[in-house]
C-alpha positions in Angstrom: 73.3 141.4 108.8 71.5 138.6 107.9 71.6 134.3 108.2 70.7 132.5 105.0 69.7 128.7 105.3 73.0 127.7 104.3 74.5 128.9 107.3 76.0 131.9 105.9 76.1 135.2 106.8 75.2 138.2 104.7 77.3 141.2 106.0 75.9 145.2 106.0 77.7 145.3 102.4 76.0 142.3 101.2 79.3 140.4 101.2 78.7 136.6 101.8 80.8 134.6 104.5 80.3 131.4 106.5 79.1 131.4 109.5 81.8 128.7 111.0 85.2 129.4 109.9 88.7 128.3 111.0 91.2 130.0 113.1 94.7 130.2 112.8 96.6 131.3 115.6 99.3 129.8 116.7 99.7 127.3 113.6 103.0 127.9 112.2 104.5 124.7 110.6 103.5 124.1 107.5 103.2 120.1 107.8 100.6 121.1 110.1 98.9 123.9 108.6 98.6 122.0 105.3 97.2 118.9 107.3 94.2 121.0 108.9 93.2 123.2 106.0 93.2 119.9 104.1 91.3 118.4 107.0 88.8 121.2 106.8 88.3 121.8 103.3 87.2 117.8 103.3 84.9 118.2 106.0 83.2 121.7 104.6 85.1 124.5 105.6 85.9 127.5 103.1 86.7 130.2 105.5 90.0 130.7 106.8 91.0 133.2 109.7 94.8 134.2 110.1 96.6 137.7 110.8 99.8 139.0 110.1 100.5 138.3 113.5 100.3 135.0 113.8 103.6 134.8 110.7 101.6 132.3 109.5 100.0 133.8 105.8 103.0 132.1 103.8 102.1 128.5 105.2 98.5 129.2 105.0 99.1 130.8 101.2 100.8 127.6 99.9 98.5 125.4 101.7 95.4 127.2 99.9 97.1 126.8 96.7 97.8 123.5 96.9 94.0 122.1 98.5 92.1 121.9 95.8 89.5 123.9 96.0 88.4 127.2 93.6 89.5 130.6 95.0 86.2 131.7 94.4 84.8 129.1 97.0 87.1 130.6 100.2 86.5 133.4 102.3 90.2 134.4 103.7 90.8 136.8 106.5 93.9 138.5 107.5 94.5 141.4 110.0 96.7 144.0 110.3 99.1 143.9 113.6 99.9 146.6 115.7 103.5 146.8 114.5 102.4 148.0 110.5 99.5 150.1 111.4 99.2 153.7 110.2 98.5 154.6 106.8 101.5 153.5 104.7 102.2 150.6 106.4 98.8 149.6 106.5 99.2 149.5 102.6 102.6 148.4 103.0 101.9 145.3 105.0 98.6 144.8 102.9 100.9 144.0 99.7 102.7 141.6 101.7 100.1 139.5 103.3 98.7 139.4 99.3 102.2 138.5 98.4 102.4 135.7 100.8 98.8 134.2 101.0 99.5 134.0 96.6 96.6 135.8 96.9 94.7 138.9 94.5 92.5 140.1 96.9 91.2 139.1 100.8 87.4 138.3 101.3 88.4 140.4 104.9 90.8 142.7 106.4 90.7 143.7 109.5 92.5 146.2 112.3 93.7 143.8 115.0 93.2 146.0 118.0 92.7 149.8 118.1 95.8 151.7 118.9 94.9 155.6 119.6 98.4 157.0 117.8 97.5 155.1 114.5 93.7 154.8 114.8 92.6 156.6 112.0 95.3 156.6 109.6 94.4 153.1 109.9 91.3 152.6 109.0 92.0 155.6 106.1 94.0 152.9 104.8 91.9 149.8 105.1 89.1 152.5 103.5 91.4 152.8 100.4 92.0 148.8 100.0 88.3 148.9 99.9 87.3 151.1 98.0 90.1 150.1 95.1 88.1 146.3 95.3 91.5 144.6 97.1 89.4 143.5 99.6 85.6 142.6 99.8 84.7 143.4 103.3 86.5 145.3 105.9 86.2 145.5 109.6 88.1 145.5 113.2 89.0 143.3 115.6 88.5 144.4 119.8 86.7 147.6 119.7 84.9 148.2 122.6 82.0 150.8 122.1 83.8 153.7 122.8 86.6 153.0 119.6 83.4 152.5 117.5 81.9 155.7 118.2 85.5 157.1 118.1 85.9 155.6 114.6 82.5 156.8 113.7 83.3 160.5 114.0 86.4 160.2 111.0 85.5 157.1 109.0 83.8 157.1 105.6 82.8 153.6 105.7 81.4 151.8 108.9 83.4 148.0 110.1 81.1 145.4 108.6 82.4 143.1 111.1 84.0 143.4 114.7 86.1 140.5 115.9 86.1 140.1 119.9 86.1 137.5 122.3 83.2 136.6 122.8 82.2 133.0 124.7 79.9 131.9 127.7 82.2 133.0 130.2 82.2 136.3 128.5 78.6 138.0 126.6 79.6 140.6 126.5 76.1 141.8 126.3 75.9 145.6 125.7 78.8 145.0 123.0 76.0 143.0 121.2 73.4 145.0 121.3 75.2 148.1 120.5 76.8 146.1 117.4 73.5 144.8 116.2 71.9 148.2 116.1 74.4 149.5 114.0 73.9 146.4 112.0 78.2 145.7 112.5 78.5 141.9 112.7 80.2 140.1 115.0 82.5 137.3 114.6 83.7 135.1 117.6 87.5 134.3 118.9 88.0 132.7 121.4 84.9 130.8 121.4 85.8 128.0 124.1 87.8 130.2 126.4 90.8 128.6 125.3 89.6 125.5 126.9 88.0 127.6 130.1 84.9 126.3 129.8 85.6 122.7 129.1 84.3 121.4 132.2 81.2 123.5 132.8 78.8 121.4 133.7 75.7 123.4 132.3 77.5 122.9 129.2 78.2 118.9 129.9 74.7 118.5 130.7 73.0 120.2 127.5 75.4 117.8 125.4 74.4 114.8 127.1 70.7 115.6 126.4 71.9 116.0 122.0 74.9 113.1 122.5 77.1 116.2 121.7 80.5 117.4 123.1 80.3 120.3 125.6 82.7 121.9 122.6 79.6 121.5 120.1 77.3 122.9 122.5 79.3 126.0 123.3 80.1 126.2 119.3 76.5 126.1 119.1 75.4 128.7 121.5 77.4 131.1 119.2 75.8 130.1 116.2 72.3 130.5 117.5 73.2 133.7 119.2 74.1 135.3 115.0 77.8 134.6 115.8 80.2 134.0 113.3 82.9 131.5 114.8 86.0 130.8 114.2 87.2 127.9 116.2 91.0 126.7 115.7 92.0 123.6 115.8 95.1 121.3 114.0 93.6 118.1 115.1 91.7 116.5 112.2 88.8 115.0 114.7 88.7 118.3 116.6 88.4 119.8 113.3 85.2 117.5 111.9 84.0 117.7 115.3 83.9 121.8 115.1 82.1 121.8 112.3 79.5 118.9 113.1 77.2 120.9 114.6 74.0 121.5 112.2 72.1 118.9 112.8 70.8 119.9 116.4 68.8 122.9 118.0 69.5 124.6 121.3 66.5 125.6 122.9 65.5 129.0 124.1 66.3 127.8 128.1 68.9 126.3 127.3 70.7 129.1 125.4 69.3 131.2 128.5 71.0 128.9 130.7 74.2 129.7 128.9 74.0 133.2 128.7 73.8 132.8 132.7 77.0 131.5 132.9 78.8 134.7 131.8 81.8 135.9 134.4 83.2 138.6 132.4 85.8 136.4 132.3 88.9 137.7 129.7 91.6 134.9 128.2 93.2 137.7 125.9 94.2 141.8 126.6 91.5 144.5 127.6 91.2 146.3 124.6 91.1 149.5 126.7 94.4 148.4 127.7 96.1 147.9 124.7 94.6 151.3 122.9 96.4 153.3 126.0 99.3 151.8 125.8 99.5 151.8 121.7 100.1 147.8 121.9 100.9 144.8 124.1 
């Protein structure tokens, strides 16, 4: 994995994504799904993180269509849930989420969360979508270290990504380094806490020192750190804000300072816990 000056990142297949995308979850109107992508798209955004899971890929499909913008200048994401993994309705649910993003392929599919009854016919799946071109990068979402080496011993090709949660309340450091030796990048949910962190003063002090929100330090922090990050947001300023965030430079204390602040500190499921008990 690699960061180009544009702010991209160049995955272990050599697949090209943004480094700052936006998330999804729990945007299901269409009024205001269309509003935000539009939002977005204005203010430089061309990746686009949703899941099967959130029942949001029909909005987010006819919002796509209708922005503007070449299909060959997005990078979408989707995600298998828990309730269509296994082999054929990985494939299954795969036609679908094409279906209703009005889409021919995905940039990125990934497993949502490991589940140990379905875990590789899975991933055999998400293999075969790969390897026919219907999706340009593949990957999971919530594997601790143990599903990876789990994975490892079965799967043909490695994750070229892992989503986790992943913020200054949680490092979630030997995750990191175990992900950047096998050269697996890591993409970012969850990467204000959902709103945990909003009053941290280490945080509020490092913005006052670059006239930026404690939201653009944090957003920051990730960057800086080889994150990708995928922020969600439907509220246009929110969403300029997000992605206003190039023109400064953390320095090495302070990003040390932040990595301080980490509590271990969970907003979403243990994935250990939803692996042993095949779900929520």
């Amino acid at each position: 994995m690699t960061i180009t000056s544009d702010n991209k990142i160049t995955l272990s297949n050599n697949v090209v994504m943004p480094q700052l995308g936006l998330g999804t979850f729990k945007l299901t109107e269409f009024d205001q799904i269309s509003q935000a992508i539009n939002t977005a798209i204005k203010v430089g955004y061309r990746s686009f993180d949703t899941a099967q899971l959130y029942q949001n890929e029909k909005q987010i499909g006819q919002a796509i269509k209708q922005c503007g913008i070449d299909r060959s200048e997005l990078f979408i994401t989707s995600k298998v849930s828990n309730a269509n993994q296994g082999y054929k309705k990985t494939l299954a649910s795969f036609e679908q989420s094409l279906k209703d993003l009005q889409l021919d392929y995905l940039d990125l599919f990934l497993v949502h969360w490991p589940l140990h009854h379905t875990f590789f016919e899975t991933w055999r799946a998400i293999e075969k979508l790969y390897e026919e071109k219907r999706v340009r990068a593949i990957g999971v979402c919530n594997f601790h270290i143990s599903h990876l080496e789990l994975l490892a011993s079965q799967a043909n090709i490695q994750p070229m990504i892992n989503q986790i949660e992943i913020h200054p309340y949680l490092t979630q450091i030997d995750l990191v380094r175990y992900l950047r030796k096998q050269n697996i990048a890591i993409e970012a949910w969850s990467p204000l806490a959902h709103n945990k962190i909003l009053n941290e003063p280490v945080l509020v002090a490092i913005g006052d020192r670059y006239n930026k929100s404690l939201s653009q330090v944090a957003l920051r922090w990730h960057l800086q750190n080889g994150y990708i990050v995928i922020p969600k947001s439907a509220h246009p300023d929110r969403i300029a804000e997000n992605i206003n965030i190039f023109d400064f430079e953390l320095t090495s204390d302070e990003i040390r300072k932040i990595n301080c602040l980490n509590q271990k500190l969970r907003t979403g499921p243990n994935p250990d816990d939803v692996y042993n008990n095949n779900g929520f």
